[in-house]
C-alpha positions in Angstrom: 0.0 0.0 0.0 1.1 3.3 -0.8 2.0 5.5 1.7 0.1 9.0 1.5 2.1 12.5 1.6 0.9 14.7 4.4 -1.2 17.6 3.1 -1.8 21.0 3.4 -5.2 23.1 3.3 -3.1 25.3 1.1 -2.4 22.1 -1.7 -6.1 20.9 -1.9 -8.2 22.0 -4.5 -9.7 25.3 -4.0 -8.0 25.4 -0.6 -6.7 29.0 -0.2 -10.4 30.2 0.0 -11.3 27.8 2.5 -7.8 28.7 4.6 -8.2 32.1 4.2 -12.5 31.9 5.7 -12.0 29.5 8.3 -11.4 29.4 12.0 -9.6 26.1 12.6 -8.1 23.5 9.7 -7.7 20.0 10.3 -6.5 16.8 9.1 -7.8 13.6 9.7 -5.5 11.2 8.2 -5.8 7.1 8.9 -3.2 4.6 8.6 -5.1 1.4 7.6 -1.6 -1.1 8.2 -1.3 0.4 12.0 -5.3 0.5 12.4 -4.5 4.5 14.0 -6.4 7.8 12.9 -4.3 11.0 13.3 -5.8 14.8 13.7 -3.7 17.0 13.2 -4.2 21.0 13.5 -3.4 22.5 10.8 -4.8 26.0 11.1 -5.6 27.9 14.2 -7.0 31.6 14.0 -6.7 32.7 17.7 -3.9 30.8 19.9 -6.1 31.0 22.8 -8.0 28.0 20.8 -5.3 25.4 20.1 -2.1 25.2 18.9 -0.9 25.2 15.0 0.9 21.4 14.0 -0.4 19.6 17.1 -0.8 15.7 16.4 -3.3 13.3 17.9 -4.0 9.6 17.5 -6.8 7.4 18.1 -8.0 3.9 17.4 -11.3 2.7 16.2 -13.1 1.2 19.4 -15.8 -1.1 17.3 -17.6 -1.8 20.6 -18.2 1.7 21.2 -18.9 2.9 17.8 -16.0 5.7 18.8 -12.4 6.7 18.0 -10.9 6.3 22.1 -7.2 8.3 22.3 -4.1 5.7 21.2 -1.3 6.1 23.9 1.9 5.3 23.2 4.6 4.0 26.0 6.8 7.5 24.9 3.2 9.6 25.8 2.7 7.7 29.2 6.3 8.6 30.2 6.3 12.1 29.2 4.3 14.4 32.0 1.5 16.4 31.3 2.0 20.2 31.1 0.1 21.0 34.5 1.4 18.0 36.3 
């Protein structure tokens, strides 16, 4: 299977219009061999809100019928920022 460059709002068809109007961009890219979904935030128009290039990853929890957050053994040792 291929393996899929990351994009940009920018590169996508028709995509400087919708960069340019919106408040938040994001990506919502899954990797079908790992079975992981990654959002990442491409756009944010007021920092207060988020932060530009943050990453997260989920898996597909079929009991559920939701995406549940995927943590990795380098996440659980790293502390959270208010800890």
């Amino acid at each position: 299977m291929a393996r899929w460059k990351s994009q940009q709002c920018i590169t996508l068809k028709g995509g400087g219009e919708w960069y340019d109007a919106s408040y938040h961009g994001l990506l919502v890219h899954r990797d079908y061999e790992a079975k992981t979904t990654k959002v990442k935030v491409l756009k944010v128009k007021f920092q207060n809100l988020g932060e530009n290039g943050a990453e997260s990853f989920f898996t597909w929890e079929p009991r559920s019928g939701s995406f549940v957050p995927h943590v990795t053994s380098e996440a659980e040792a790293e502390p959270m920022p208010w800890e």
